[in-house]
Structure formats: structure tokens, C-alpha cells
C-alpha positions as CSV (number, residue, x, y, z in Angstrom):
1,X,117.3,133.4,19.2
2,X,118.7,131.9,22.5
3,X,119.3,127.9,23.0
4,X,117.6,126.7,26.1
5,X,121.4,125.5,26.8
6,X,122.1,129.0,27.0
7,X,118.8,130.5,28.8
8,X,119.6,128.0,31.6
9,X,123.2,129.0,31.9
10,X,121.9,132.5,32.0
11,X,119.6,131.7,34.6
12,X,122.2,130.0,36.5
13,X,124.8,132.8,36.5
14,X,122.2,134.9,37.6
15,X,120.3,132.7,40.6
16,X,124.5,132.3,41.8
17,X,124.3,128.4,40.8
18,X,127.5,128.9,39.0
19,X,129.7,131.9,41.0
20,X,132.6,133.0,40.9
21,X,133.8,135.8,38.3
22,X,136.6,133.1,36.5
23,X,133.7,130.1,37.3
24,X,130.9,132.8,35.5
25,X,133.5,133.5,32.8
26,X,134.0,130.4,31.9
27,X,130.6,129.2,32.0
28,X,129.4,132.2,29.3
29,X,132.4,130.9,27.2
30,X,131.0,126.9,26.9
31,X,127.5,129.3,26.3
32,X,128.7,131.1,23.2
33,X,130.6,127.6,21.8
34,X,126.4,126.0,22.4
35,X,124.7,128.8,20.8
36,X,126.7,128.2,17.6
37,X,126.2,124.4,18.0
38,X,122.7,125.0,18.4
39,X,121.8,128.1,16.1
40,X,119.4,127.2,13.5
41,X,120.8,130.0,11.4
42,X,121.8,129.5,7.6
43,X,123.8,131.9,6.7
44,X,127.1,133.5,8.5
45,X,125.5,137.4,9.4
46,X,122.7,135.4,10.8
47,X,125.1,133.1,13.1
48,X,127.0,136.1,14.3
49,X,124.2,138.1,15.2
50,X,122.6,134.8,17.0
51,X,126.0,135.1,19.0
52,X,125.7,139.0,19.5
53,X,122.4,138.3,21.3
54,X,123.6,135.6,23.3
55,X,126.5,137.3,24.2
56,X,124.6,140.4,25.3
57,X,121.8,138.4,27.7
58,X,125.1,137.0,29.4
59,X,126.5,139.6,29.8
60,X,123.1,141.5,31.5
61,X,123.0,138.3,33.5
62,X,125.8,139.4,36.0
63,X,126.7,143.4,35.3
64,X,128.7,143.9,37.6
65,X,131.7,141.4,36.7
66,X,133.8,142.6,33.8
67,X,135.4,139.5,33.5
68,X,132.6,138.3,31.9
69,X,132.4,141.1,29.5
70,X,136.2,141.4,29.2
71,X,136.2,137.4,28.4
72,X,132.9,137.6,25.6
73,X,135.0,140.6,23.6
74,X,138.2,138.8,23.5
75,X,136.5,135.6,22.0
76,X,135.0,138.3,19.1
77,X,138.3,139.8,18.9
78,X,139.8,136.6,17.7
79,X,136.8,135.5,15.9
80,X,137.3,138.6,13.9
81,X,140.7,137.8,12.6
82,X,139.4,135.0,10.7
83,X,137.6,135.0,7.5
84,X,135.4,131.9,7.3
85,X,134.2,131.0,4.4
86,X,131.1,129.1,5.3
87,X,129.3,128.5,9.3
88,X,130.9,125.3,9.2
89,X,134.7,127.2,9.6
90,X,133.1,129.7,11.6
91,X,132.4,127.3,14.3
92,X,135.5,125.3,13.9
93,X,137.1,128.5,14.6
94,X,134.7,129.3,17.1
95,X,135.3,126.2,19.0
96,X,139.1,127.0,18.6
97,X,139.0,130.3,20.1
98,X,136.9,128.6,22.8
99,X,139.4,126.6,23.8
100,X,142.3,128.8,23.7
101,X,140.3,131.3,25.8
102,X,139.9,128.4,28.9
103,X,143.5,127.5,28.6
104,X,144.8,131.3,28.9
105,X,142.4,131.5,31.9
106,X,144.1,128.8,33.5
107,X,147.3,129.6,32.5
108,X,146.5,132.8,34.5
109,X,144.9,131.2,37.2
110,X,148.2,129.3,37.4
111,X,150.7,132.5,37.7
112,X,148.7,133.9,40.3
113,X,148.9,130.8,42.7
114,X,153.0,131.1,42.4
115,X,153.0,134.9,42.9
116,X,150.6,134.6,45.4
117,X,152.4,131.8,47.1
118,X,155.5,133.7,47.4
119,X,153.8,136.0,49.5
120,X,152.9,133.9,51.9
121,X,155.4,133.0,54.9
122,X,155.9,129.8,56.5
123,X,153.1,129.2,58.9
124,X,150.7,132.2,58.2
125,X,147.1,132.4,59.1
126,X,145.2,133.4,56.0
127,X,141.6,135.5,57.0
128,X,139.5,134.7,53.7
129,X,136.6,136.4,52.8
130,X,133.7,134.9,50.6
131,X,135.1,132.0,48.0
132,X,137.4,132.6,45.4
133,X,138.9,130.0,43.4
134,X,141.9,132.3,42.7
135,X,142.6,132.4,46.8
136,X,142.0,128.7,47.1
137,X,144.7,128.3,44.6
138,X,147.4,130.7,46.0
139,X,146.9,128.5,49.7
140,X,146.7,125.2,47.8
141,X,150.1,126.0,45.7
142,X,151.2,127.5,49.4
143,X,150.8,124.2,51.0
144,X,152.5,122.3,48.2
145,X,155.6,124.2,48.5
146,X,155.3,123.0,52.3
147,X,154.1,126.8,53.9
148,X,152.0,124.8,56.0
149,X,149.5,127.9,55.9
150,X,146.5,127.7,58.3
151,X,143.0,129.9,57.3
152,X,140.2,131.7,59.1
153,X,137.5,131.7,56.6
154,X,134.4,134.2,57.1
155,X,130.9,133.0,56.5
156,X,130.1,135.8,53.7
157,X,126.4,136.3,54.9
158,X,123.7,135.7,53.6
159,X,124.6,133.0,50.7
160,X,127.4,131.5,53.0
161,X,130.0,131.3,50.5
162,X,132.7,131.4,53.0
163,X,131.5,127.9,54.3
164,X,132.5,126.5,50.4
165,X,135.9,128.0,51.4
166,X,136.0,126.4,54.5
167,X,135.2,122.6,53.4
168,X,138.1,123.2,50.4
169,X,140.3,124.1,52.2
170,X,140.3,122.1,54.7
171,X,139.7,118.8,52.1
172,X,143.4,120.1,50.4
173,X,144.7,119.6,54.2
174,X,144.8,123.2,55.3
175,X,143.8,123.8,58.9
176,X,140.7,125.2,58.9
177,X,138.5,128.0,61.3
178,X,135.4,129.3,59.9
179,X,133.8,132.3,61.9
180,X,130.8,134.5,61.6
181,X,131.7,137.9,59.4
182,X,131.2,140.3,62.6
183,X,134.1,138.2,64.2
184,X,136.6,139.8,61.8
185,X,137.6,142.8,64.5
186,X,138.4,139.9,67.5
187,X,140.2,137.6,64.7
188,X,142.4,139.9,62.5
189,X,144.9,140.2,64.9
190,X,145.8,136.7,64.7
191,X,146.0,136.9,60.9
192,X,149.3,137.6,59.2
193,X,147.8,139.0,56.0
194,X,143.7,139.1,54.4
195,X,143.7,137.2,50.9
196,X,140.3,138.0,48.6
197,X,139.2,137.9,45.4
198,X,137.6,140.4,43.0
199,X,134.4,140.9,41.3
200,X,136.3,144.3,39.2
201,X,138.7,146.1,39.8
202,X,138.4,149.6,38.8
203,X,140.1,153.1,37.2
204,X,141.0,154.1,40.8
205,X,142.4,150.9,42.1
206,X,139.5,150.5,43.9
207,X,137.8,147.0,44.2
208,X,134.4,145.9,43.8
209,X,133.7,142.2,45.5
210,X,131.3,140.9,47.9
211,X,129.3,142.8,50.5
212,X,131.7,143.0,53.7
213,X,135.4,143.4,51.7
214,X,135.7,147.4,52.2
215,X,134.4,146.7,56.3
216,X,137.1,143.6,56.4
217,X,140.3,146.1,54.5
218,X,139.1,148.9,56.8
219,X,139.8,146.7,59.9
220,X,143.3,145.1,58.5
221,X,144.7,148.5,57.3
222,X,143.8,149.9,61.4
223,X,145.5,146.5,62.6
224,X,148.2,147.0,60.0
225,X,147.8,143.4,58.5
226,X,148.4,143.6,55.0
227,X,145.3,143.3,52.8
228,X,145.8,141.2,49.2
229,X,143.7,141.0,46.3
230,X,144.2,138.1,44.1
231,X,142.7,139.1,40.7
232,X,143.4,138.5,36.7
233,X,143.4,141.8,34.7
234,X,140.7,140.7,33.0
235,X,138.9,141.6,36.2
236,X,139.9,145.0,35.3
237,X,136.7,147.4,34.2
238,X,137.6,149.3,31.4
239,X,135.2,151.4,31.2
240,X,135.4,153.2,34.6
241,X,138.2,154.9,32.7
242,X,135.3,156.8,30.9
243,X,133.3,157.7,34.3
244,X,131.3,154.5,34.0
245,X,130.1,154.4,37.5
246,X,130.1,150.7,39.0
247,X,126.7,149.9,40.0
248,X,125.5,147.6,43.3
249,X,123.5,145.2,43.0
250,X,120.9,145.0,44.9
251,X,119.5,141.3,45.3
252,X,116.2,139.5,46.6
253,X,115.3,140.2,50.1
254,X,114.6,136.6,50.6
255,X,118.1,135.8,51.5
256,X,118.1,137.9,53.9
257,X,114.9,137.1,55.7
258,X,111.6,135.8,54.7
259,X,109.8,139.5,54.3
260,X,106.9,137.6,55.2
261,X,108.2,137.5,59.0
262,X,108.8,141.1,58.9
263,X,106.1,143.1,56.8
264,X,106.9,146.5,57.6
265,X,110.3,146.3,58.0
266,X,112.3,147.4,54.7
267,X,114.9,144.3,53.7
268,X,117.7,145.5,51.7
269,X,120.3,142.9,50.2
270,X,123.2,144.4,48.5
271,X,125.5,141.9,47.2
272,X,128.5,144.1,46.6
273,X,130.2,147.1,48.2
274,X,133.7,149.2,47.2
275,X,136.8,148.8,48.9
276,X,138.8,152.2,48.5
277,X,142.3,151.2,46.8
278,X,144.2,152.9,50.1
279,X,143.3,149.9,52.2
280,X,144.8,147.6,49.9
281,X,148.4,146.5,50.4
282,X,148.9,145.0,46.3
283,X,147.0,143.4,43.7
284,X,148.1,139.7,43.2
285,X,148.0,139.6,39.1
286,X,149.2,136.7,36.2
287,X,152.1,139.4,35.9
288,X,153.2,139.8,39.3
289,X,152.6,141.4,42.6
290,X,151.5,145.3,42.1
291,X,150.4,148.4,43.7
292,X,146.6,149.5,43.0
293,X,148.4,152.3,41.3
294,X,150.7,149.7,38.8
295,X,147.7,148.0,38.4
296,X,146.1,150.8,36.3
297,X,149.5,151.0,33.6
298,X,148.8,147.3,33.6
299,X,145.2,147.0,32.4
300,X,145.7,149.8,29.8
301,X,148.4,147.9,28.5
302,X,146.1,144.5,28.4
303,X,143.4,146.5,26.9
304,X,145.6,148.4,24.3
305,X,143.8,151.6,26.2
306,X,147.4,154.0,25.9
């Protein structure tokens, strides 16, 4: 049985109060340390399977980011090398493997602001799409090191995301433009390079993030401005190496427009699309700066998938 502390972080993960894929990740992690806190269960099979169910409604509350997945089988992975003798070591070492989980995702999120920082040159314009705390902390470690980078920062339509973007980065001291998304084709060419985050990243190299990515790599790879993704392998989706096919989602129509004002007009809202792995110039990763096509020998290695 759930703990309300975990229904509402399900329901917030899924309403986009917490966004994000490392912000979701972590947020189902602090879930599975509450559901053992909280389980009213007396014997250790009965713990675990309160955690399998937990993990699995998390997990179903954002489907398409397998960093969230990725993140929920590590922590059993590790859980599983223990043998506790009674639910009170279980959650000690559950609480453990907790922490050690957060502090590797920082450690990541750490190595990809100095890789991604070394791409950028003195005085670049960054065009961001969407928020990702990965990109905010490539420019923030970029304007530490004195780059003095400047950013364009696209709405993201229609949950404005790009406006979070905006205010952070211009609150670190990064001069600051925000535009609407169908201003991308006049402002790429004043852009030295297109910095985004990931949602997955998948078999092919290809990447899944939010609805507009594939329109805004179509128009830098024409333009020639080089198109970076900033992304942990554990955005990676393992299972597309099976011919799991990455679904859209597909969310309420009300964010769009009140389908009250337009009643026979069909509202669609996907949240998602798939930019093809050509249009991207290198994955920024906790191991360095690769090709879509590195990115692959990468995962499998991460996974233990040779």
C-alpha cells in the first residue's frame, strides 16, 4: 500500500509540479526512502513488495523518462547486495543507498557542467530550449570560469518552462533574452551553439525531450550552429535496444486552450517529440563529450548490456 507522502509525490511528478528528469529522479528516490519509513509492513517480503508497488506507480507516473526508471533499479540493485537481517537494517540500508544514489547524481551533474563548460567559447550566445538544470549548470560553471556567456532562452509553449530558464539565468548574472519558440529561425543565427537537455536518449542516438527540440536541431544543423545535448547516461533507455518503441505523451488540452472556447475544434497537446541523432553535433555526458554514436558503447557499458 502507498503512503500518502508518496501518492502526492506521484501526483506531483505527473501534474509537472516537480520537472525536470534529474528533479523527477530525485524526487521518486526521497519517495521510495518514505515508503519504507511509512510501510506498516511486519515482515521483510512484505516491506519489499510495499516498495515494488511504490516503485512501479512512480515509475507509470512519468513513462517516458528513463532516468526515473534507470534511477528506481539501481537503488534495488544495491539493496540486493545486502542481506538484512531484520526491516530495521533493511531501511538503514535503504536509507544508505538513498543517499549514495543523490550524491552520485550530483557528482554527475557536476562533470557535465566542466565538460560542458569547455565547450563553450568566451562570449558565446547560448539558444536554450525548455529548462534543464543540467544546461543551467554548464552556463553557471561557464560564467564562473569568466566565459562571460550571454543566452537566448525560448518560451517552451505551453507550460512556459523556458521563462524558469530565463529568470535563473539571468539571477546567476548571465545576460538574458527570452523569445517566443517560433522566433528560433530569425535568432539562431546569432547563436554560437544550441545547449538542451534530455528527457531519454535512445538505441539510435536519437533524443526524446520537449515538444519543439527536433524543429529547434532541424534549424541549427541548416544554419550550421552546432547543436549540444547535455545528458547523464542514466537518461539512456535501455530498452529501445530491444525495439521498445518510445511513446509521446500526449497531455490535457487545457494547456493549450480552454476547449470550451473552441468546441469543435480538436486540441492536441503532445509534450514530447524525437530529434533524429544526425542533427545533433555531441552528447555532453559525466564521461565526456561524445558522438550520438559513442554514446550507445557508453550506455551498454553503464548498463552492463555487452
Amino acid at each position: 500500500m502507498l503512503s500518502a507522502n508518496v501518492e502526492k509525490i506521484c501526483r506531483e511528478i505527473k501534474s509537472l509540479k516537480v520537472q525536470g528528469a534529474r528533479n523527477v529522479a530525485q524526487a521518486a528516490i526521497r519517495a521510495m526512502a518514505l515508503q519504507a519509513e511509512e510501510s506498516d509492513a511486519n515482515t521483510i517480503p512484505e516491506l519489499k513488495s510495499d516498495m515494488l508497488v511504490a516503485a512501479d506507480a512512480l515509475a507509470r507516473a512519468r513513462p517516458t523518462e528513463p532516468m526515473l526508471r534507470n534511477s528506481l533499479r539501481f537503488l534495488f540493485v544495491e539493496m540486493g547486495k545486502y542481506k538484512a537481517k531484520d526491516l530495521k537494517e533493511l531501511k538503514a540500508i535503504l536509507r544508505q543507498e538513498e543517499k549514495a544514489l543523490l550524491n552520485r547524481l550530483n557528482s554527475n551533474s557536476a562533470k557535465i557542467a566542466e565538460f560542458g563548460a569547455n565547450e563553450i567559447p568566451k562570449n558565446a550566445v547560448i539558444l536554450t530550449h525548455c529548462h534543464s538544470s543540467t544546461v543551467i549548470g554548464v552556463l553557471k560553471r561557464a560564467f564562473d570560469l569568466g566565459k562571460n556567456p550571454s543566452a537566448i532562452c525560448l518560451e517552451a509553449r505551453p507550460k512556459f518552462q523556458g521563462r524558469i530558464t530565463a529568470k535563473e539565468l539571468s539571477g546567476i548574472g548571465i545576460p538574458t533574452t527570452l523569445v517566443v519558440d517560433s522566433a528560433v529561425g530569425s535568432v539562431i543565427r546569432e547563436a554560437t551553439m544550441v545547449l538542451v537537455g534530455a528527457d531519454s536518449v535512445l538505441s539510435t542516438g536519437d533524443l526524446i525531450n520537449k515538444i519543439g527540440t527536433a524543429t529547434v536541431a532541424q534549424i541549427a544543423y541548416d544554419a550550421d550552429v552546432p547543436f549540444l545535448c547535455c545528458a547523464e547516461l542514466y537518461k539512456f533507455d535501455p530498452l529501445t535496444l530491444f525495439g521498445r518503441i518510445t511513446e509521446i505523451e500526449e497531455r490535457e488540452p487545457k494547456e493549450v486552450a480552454d476547449p470550451k472556447e473552441f468546441p469543435k475544434v480538436k486540441i492536441r497537446n503532445p509534450a514530447f517529440d524525437r530529434t533524429s541523432a544526425k542533427h545533433i553535433s555531441a552528447y555532453v555526458t559525466e564521461k565526456g563529450v561524445v558522438s550520438p554514436q559513442s554514446l550507445l558503447v557508453m550506455a551498454m557499458e553503464e548498463f552492463s548490456l555487452e
